[in-house]
C-alpha positions as CSV (number, residue, x, y, z in Angstrom):
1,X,93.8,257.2,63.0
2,X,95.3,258.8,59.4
3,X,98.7,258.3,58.9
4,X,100.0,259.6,55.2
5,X,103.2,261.3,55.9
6,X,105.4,258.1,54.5
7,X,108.7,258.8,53.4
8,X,108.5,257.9,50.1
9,X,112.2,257.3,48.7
10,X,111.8,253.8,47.1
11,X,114.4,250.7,46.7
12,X,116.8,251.3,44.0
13,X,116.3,254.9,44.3
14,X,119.7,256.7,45.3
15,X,119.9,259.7,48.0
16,X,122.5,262.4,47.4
17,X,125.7,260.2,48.6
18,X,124.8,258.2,45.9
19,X,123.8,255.0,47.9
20,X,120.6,253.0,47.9
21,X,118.4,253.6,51.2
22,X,117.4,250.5,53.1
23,X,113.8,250.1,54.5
24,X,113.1,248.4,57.9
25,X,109.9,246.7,56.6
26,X,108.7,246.2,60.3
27,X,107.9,250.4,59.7
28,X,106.1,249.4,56.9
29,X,102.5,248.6,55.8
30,X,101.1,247.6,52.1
31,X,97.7,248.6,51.4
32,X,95.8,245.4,50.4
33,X,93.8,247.3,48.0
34,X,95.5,250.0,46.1
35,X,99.4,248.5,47.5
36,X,99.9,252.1,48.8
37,X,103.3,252.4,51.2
38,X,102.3,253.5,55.0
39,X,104.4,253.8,57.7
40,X,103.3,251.3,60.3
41,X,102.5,253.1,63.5
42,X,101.5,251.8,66.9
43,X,98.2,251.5,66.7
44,X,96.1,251.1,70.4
45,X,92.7,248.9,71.1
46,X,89.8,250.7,69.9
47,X,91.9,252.4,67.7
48,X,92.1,252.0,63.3
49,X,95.0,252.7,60.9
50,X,93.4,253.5,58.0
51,X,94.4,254.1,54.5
52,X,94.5,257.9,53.4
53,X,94.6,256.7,49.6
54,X,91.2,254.3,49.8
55,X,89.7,254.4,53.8
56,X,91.3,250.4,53.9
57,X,91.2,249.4,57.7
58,X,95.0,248.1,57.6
59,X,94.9,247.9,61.6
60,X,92.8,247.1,64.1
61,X,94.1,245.9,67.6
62,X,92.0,243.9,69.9
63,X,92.0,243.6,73.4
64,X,93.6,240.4,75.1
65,X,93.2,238.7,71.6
66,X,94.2,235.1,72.5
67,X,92.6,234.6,75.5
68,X,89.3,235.4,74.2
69,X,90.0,233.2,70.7
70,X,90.8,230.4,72.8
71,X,88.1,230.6,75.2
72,X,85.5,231.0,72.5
73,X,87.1,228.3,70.5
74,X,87.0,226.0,73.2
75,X,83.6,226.7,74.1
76,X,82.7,225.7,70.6
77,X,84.5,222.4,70.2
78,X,82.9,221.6,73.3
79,X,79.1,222.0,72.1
80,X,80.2,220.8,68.3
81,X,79.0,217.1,69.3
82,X,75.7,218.4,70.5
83,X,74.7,220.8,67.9
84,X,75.6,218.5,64.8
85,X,74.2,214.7,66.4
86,X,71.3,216.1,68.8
87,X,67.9,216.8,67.1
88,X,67.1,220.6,66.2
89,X,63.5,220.5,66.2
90,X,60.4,218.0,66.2
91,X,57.6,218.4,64.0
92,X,54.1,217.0,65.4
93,X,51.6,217.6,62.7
94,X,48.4,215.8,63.5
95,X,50.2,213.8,66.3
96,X,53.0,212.8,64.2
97,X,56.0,213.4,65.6
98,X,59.7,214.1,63.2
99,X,62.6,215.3,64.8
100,X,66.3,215.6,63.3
101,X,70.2,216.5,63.1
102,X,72.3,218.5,61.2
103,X,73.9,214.8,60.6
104,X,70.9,213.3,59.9
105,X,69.7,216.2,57.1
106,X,73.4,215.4,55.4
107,X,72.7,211.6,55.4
108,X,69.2,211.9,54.0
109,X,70.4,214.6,51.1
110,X,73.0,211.6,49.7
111,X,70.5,209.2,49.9
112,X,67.9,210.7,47.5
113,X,70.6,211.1,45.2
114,X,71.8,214.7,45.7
115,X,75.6,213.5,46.4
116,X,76.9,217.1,45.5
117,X,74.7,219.1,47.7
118,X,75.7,216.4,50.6
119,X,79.0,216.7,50.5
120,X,79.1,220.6,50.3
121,X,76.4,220.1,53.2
122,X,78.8,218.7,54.9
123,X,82.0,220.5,53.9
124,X,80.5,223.5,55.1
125,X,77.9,222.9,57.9
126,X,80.6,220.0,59.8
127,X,83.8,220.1,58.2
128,X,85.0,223.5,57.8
129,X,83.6,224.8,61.0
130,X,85.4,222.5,63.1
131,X,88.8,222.0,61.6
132,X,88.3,226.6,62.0
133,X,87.1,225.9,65.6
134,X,90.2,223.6,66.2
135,X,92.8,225.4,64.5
136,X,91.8,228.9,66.6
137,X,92.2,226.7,69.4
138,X,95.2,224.8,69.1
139,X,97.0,228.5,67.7
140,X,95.9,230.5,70.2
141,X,97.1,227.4,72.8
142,X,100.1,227.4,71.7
143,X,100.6,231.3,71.5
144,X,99.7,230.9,75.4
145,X,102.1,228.5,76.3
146,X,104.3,230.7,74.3
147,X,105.2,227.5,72.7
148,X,106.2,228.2,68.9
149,X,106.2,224.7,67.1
150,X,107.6,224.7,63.9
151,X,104.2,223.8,62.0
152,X,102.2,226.8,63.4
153,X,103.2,229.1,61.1
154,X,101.4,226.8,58.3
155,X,98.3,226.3,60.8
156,X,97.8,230.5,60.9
157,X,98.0,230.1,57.0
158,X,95.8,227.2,56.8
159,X,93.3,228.8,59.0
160,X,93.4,232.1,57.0
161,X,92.5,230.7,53.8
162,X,89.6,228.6,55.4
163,X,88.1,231.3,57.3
164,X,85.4,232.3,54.5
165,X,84.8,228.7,53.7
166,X,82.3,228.0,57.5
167,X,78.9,228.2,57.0
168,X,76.9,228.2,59.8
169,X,75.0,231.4,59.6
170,X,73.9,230.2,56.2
171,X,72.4,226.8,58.1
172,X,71.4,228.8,60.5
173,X,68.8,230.8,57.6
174,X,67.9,227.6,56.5
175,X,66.7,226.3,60.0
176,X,64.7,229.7,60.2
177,X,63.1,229.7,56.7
178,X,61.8,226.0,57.5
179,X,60.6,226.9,61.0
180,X,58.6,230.1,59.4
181,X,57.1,228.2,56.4
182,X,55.8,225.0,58.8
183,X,54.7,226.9,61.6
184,X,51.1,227.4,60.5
185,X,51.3,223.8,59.4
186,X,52.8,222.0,62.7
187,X,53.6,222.6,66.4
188,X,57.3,223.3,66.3
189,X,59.1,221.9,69.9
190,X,63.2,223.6,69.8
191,X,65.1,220.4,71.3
192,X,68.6,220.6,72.7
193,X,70.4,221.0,69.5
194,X,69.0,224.1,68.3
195,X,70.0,226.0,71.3
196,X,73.3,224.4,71.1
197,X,73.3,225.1,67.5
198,X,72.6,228.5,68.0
199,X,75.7,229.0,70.8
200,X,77.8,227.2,68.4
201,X,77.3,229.8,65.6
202,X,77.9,232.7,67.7
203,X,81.1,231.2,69.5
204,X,82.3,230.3,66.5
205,X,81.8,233.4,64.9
206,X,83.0,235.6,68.2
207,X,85.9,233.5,67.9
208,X,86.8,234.5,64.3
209,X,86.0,238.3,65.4
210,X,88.1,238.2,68.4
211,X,91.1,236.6,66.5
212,X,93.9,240.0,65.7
213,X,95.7,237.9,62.9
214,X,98.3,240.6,62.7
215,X,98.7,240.1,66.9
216,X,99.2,236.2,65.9
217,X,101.7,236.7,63.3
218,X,103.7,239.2,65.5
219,X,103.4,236.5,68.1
220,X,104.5,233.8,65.6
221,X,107.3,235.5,64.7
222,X,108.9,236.7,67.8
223,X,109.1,233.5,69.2
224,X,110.0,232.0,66.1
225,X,113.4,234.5,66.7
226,X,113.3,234.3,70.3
227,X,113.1,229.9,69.6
């Protein structure tokens, strides 16, 4: 869906009665990447505004946005405990048996000395992936309550600039690299937390994809006004 056909008188400019024209910014969209002027129009599910300047999707509906946030972001609080503190995998190599956790990997990086790589470990495998899981959650609670606290404004930009910083697809690669380098080497049993590891991954990231921050915002804001 193209739309191009902006009016394109600009503040301060003057029409022929010599007065400013005023803009209703609501009927307006700036292009994120080359700040071009659009005229905001309804945009359906399924359906893209797009900018004519640079193909920038401005607009993207999605269907039934905060039910499916908060379902997805309450399914992954709910197997967060499991896939962090139950083992991924045991190794038996010559009847030897080692199992372990996401937790346990962060613990044994600090102790050899790699403090760094621990705490981004853990930053980005534990931390950032929950406090993302919860603030989707409590949002998209809230936004179905149609309660409109004062803080939730600062939550939707908290969990904006956090978004990028959740890692799990990256841990993820890791599990897989080790599992294809020691499979010729040991007989690899999958325990409880890499299943739940795995749903984790994909409800957290089905919960990030589901999210319409522009249908949050609008929601934000109307019952801000309403409030």
């Amino acid at each position: 869906m193209w739309s191009n056909d902006f009016n394109q008188k600009t503040i301060g400019s003057k029409d022929a009665y010599g007065s400013e024209p005023t803009f209703n910014l609501d009927q307006v969209l700036a292009c994120p990447a080359c700040d071009l002027l659009i005229e905001n129009k309804p945009v359906q599910p399924g359906e893209k505004l797009i900018c004519p300047r640079c193909d920038e999707i401005l607009l993207a509906p999605k269907s039934n946005s905060v039910n499916h946030s908060l379902a997805l972001a309450l399914t992954g609080l709910i197997l967060f405990p499991y896939a962090v503190f139950m083992p991924i995998m045991t190794l038996d190599t010559m009847g030897i048996e080692n199992s372990g956790t996401i937790f346990d990997g962060i613990i044994s990086t600090w102790h050899t000395g790699y403090w760094l790589v621990a705490v981004i470990l853990a930053m980005t495998s534990v931390a950032f992936p929950l406090i993302k899981l919860f603030l989707i959650f409590w949002i998209s609670l809230n936004l179905k309550r149609k309660r409109i606290p004062g803080y939730l404004p600062q939550l939707m930009r908290i969990y904006v600039h956090s978004d990028e910083w959740g890692m799990l697809e990256v841990m993820m690669i890791g599990i897989l690299v080790t599992i294809i380098k020691m499979h010729h080497t040991a007989h690899i049993h999958y325990d409880t937390g890499f299943f739940c590891f795995t749903a984790l991954m994909l409800t957290a990231l089905g919960s990030s994809l589901a999210l319409d921050k522009t249908e949050f915002w609008r929601q934000i804001e109307h019952g801000r006004i309403q409030g």
